[in-house]
N, C-alpha and C positions, 0 to 999 in steps of 0.2 A: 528373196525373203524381205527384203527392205520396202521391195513396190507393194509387195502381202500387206506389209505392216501398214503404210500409208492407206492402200485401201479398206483395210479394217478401219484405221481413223477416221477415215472420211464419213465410216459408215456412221460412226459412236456419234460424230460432230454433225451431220444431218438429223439424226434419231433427236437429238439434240432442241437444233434448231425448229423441228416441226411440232416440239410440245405445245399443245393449244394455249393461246394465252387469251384468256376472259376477264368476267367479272368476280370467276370462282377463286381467285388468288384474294382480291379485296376482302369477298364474304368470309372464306378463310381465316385470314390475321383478324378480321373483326369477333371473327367466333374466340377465338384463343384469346385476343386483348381483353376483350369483356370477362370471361372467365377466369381470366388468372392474374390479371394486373385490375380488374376492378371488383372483381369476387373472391378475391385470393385462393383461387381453387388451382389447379397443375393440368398441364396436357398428358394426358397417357396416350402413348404410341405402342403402336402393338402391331404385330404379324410375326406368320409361319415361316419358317426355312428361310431364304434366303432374303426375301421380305422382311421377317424379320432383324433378319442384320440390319436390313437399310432403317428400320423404325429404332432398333438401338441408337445407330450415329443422328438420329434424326434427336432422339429423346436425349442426349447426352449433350449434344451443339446447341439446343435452344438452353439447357441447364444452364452451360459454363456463358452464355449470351447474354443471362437476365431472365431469362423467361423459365420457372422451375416444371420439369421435363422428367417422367420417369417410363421406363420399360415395362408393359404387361405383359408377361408370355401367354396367349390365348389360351393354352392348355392347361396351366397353371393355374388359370386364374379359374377353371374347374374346380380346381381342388385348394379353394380358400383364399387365394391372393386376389380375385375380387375384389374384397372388403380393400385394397387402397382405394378403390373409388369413393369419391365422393359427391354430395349431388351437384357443387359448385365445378366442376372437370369438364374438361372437353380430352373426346377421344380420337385419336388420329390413327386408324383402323389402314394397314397396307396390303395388299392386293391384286397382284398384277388382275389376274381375271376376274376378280370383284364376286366368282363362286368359292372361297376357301373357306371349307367347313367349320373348321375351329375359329375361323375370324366370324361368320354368322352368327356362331352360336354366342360367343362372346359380345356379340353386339344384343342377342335378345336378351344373356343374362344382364348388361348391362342397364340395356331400359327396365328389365323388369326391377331392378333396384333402384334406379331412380330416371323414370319415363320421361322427365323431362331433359334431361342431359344430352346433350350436344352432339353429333357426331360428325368429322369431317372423313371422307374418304378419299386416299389415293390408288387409287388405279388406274389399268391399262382403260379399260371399258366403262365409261359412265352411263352407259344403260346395265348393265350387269346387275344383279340383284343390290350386292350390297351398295356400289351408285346411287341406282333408285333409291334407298332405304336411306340414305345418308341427308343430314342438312347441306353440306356443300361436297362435292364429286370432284376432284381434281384429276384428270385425266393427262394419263404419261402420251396420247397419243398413238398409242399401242402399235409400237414400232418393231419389225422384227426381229430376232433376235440372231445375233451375229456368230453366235453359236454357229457353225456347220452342219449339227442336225439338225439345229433350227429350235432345240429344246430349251438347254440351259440358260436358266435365266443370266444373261451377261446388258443386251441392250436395252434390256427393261430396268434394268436394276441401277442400271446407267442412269437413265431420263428419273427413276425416280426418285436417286440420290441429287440430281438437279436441284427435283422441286421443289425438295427437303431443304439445298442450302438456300433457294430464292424466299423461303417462307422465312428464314429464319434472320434474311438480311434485313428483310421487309421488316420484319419486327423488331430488331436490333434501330432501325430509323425509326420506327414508328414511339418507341419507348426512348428515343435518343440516348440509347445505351454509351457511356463512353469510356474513354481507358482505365478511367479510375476504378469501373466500378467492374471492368473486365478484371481488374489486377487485384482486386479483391476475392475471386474466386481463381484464380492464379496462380497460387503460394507459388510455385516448385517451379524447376522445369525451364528450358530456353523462353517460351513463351509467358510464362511467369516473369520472367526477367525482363523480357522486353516489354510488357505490358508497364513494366513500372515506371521505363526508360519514356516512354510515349505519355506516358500519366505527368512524367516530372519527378515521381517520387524517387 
């Protein structure tokens, strides 16, 4: 069981290490800085299923970081929660295969509200439709997945929760976010505490 387990690690920690690193992290954080720290507009993060989990943590870690972050549920936003967008947002659309229905559609109702609006994508596949369609394509690398059938999303979900927290460190330096102003969105909680201890206060 123990040698299993190592061998699973190895796999998660290569899956890992072979995510593409470009110029598509730069163009990234430049899309989000300009929209939300100089347009005062928000990232809305959005995906299905299990994706979707990963764009909650993604949208919730840029919040309490500085950078204000909220969750679309693509299917949701069929039915009226659209209207959180606004034309100063950028959208961070998740996707292992870059074909998931409700992220497409979500993306056309999005332009058709306001066509100029930003979109970054993270997926497995950056030729995949939604890829192509996107201002910048952040690719997991499309690594497979450690699942045993080979289905459940486990190694992709992995590398895309990565990229989520490199995007968000990047920005955290980039905005020179620091303890003070961590421990202001803080109140509660161990990390509330220490945040304050790290501040001074």
């Amino acid at each position: 069981m123990q040698n299993r387990i190592k061998e699973l690690l190895k796999f998660e920690a290569q899956a890992v290490a072979n995510i593409p690193v470009n110029n598509t992290f730069e163009k990234a954080i430049e899309l989000i800085l300009k929209a939300v720290h100089k347009q005062n507009g928000k990232l809305i993060a959005s995906g299905m299923g299990k994706a979707g989990q990963i764009a909650i943590n993604i949208a919730t870690t840029f919040s309490s970081t500085g950078t204000p972050s909220v969750f679309l549920h693509p299917s949701d936003a069929q039915h009226g929660d659209l209207g959180v967008i606004q034309n100063n947002d950028v959208l961070l659309l998740v996707s292992n295969s870059g074909k998931t229905r409700e992220i497409l559609e979500l993306f056309k109702l999005a332009k058709n509200l306001y066509p100029e609006i930003k979109v970054i994508a993270l997926v497995g596949n950056p030729d995949s439709p939604l890829g192509e369609l996107s201002d910048v394509s952040l690719s997991t690398g499309h690594p497979k997945e450690v699942c045993p059938l080979g289905l459940t999303p486990t190694t992709s979900t992995t590398t895309m929760t990565v990229i989520g927290d490199i995007l968000v460190v990047l920005m955290m330096e980039k905005i020179e976010f620091s303890a003070e102003e961590y421990a202001k969105r803080h109140h509660g909680g161990y990390l509330g505490q220490k945040s304050r201890v790290v501040a001074g206060g």
